[in-house]
N, C-alpha and C positions, 0 to 999 in steps of 0.2 A: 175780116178784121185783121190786121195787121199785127203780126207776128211780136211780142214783147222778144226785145234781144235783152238778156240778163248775163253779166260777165263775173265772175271772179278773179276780181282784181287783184290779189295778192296773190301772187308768185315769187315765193320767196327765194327762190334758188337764183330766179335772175334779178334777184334784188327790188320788185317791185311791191314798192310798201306804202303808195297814194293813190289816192281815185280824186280828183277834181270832178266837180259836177259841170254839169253841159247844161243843166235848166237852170238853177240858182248860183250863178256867181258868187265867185270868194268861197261856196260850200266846200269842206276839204273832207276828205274820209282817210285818217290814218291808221296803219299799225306798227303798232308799238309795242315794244316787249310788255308781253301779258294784259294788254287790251287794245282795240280798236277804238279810234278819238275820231268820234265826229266833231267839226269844228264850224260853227254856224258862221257869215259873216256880218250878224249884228246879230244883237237880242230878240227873241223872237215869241209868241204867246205857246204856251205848250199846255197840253195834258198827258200824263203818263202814268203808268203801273210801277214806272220805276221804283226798285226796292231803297235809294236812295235820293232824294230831292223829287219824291214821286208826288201828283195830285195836279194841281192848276200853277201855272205861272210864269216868269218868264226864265229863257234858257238860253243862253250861250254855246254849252256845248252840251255831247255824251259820252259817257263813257260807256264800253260791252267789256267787261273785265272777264276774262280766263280765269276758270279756278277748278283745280280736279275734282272729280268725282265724290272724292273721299271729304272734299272741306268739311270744316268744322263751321257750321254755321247757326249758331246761339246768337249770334249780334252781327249781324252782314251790313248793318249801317256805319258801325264801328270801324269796319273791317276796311269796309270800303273809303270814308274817309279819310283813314289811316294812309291809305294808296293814293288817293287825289290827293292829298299832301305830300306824300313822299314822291309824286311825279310832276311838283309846282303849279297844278291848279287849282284857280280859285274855287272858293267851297260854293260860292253865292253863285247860279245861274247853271249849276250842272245836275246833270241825269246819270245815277251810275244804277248800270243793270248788270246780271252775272252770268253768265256761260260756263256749262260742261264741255260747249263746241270746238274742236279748234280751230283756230280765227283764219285762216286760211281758206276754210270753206263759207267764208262770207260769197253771200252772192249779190249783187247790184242792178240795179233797175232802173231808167229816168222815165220820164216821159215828160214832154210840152201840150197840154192839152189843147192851148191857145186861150184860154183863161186863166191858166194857174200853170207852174211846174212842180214837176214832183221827181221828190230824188226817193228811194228803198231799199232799205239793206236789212239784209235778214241772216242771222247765225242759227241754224235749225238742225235738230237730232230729236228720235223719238222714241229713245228707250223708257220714259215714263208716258207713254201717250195715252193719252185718258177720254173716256167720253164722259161731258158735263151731262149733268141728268140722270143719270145711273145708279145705281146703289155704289157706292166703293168703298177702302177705305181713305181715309185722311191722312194729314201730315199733322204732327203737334208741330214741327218747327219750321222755320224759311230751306228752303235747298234752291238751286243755284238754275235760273230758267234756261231753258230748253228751246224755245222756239223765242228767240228775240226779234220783233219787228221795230223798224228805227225809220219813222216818216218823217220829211220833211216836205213842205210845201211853201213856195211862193208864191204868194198870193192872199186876197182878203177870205174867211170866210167867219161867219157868224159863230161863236162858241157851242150856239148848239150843232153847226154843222162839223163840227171840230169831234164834238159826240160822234156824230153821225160818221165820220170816218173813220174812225176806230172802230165804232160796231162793223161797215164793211169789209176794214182789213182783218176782222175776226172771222167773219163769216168766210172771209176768202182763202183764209187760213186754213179753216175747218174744209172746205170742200178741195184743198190739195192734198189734204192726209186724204179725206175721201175718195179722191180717184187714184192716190195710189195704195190705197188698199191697207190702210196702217188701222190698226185695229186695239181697243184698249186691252192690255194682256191680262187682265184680272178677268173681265168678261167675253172678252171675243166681239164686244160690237166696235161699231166703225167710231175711232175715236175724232174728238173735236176739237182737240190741243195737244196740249201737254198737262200737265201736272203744277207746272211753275212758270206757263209762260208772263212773258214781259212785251210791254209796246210802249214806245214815247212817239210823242207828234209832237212836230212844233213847225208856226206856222209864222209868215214872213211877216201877213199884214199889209204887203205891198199893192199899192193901186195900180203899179204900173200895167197891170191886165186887166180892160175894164169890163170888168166882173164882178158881182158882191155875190158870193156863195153864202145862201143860207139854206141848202142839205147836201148833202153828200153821200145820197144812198146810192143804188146800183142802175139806177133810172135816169142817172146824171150824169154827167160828163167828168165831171170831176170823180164820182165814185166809181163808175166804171173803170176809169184812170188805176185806182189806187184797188180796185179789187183784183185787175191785170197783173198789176204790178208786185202787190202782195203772193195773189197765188202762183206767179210766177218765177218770183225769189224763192219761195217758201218750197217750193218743188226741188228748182236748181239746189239749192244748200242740202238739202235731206239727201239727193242722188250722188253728191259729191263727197256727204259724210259716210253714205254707204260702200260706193266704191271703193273707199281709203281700206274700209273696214276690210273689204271681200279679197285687195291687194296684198294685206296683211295678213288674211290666212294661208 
């Protein structure tokens, strides 16, 4: 199998603050002071966890907004709009999600399957890493997610396969904590997120691959694609947030 190359594109010091895509044209990935702007290059069909403009629908762009540890977060819809307004985008067609990450340690993934392209960014830390299934306890309010997966795909695929890729990029998610060993700190077993993760998809629609995807589990082409590509960002961003860490001591 052919090795996923994942880059972190923002290098801030030598001023690199864009990633164009190589599989979906016109896809732009910026950063910006205090968030990363994915920017689609048409409207496109999405489902997301997004804490703002989150569920089914169509989407334009995203936002991954930076926000410290300490936020105050009672109304994160509020909050967040307040920001896509103060940074002039439209409110109609956007995803905003939230990071404790710093945005630097985004990490980037393409791939051309030859049915579909697929772009993958993912801002990931696991100081809340949790396993689902567990006894633990809860949150009464929103806190700001931790492990952000940001899919984009070019190409057709049927709304349940739309399902179906998000359940993959979860699953793929879950088994890169697993092999690096990241463990829920309330119980000690092998966690399978985080606490507050976040994912958007959005998907082009485009015929130009002649392909109709209707599943996208790990048995396909396309979900293989996106479980590579998931557990392969989601590894890269965690190693890069730790090193900063280990620099720092």
């Amino acid at each position: 199998m052919e090795e996923v190359r994942v880059k972190l594109p923002f290098n801030l010091a030598a001023g690199e603050t864009e990633y164009r895509s190589g599989v979906w044209q016109g896809l732009v990935l910026k950063w910006q002071k205090e968030h990363l702007l994915l920017e689609l290059p048409a409207e496109a069909d999405s489902i997301s966890s997004a804490v703002y403009g989150g569920g089914m629908g169509r989407l334009k762009r995203a936002v991954n907004q930076f926000v410290s540890r300490d936020y105050e977060c009672s109304n994160p819809v509020r909050d967040m709009e307040a920001k896509l307004v103060e940074w002039g985008y439209p409110l109609e067609g956007c995803a905003g999600l939230m990071t404790a990450v710093p945005l630097e340690h985004a990490a980037v993934a393409e791939e051309d399957t030859g049915s579909a392209g697929i772009f993958c960014c993912v801002t990931a830390a696991a100081g809340n890493a949790a396993r689902a299934g567990s006894q633990r306890s809860v949150l009464a309010a929103y806190r700001p997610g931790t492990i952000n997966i940001m899919l984009a795909i070019d190409g057709w695929l049927s709304p349940s396969a739309m399902v179906n890729a998000v359940m993959t990029a979860t699953e793929a998610k879950a088994a890169a904590l697993a092999d690096l060993g990241i463990s829920d700190a309330e119980n000690g077993l092998p966690a399978t997120g985080t606490t507050t993760d976040a994912v958007v998809l959005a998907v082009s629609g485009s015929r130009r691959y002649a392909a109709e995807h209707v599943y996208a589990g790990t048995a396909t082409d396309l979900g293989g694609a996106i479980g590579r590509l998931v557990y392969s960002t989601v590894t890269a961003s965690l190693r890069s947030v730790k090193a900063a860490e280990a620099e720092r001591k």
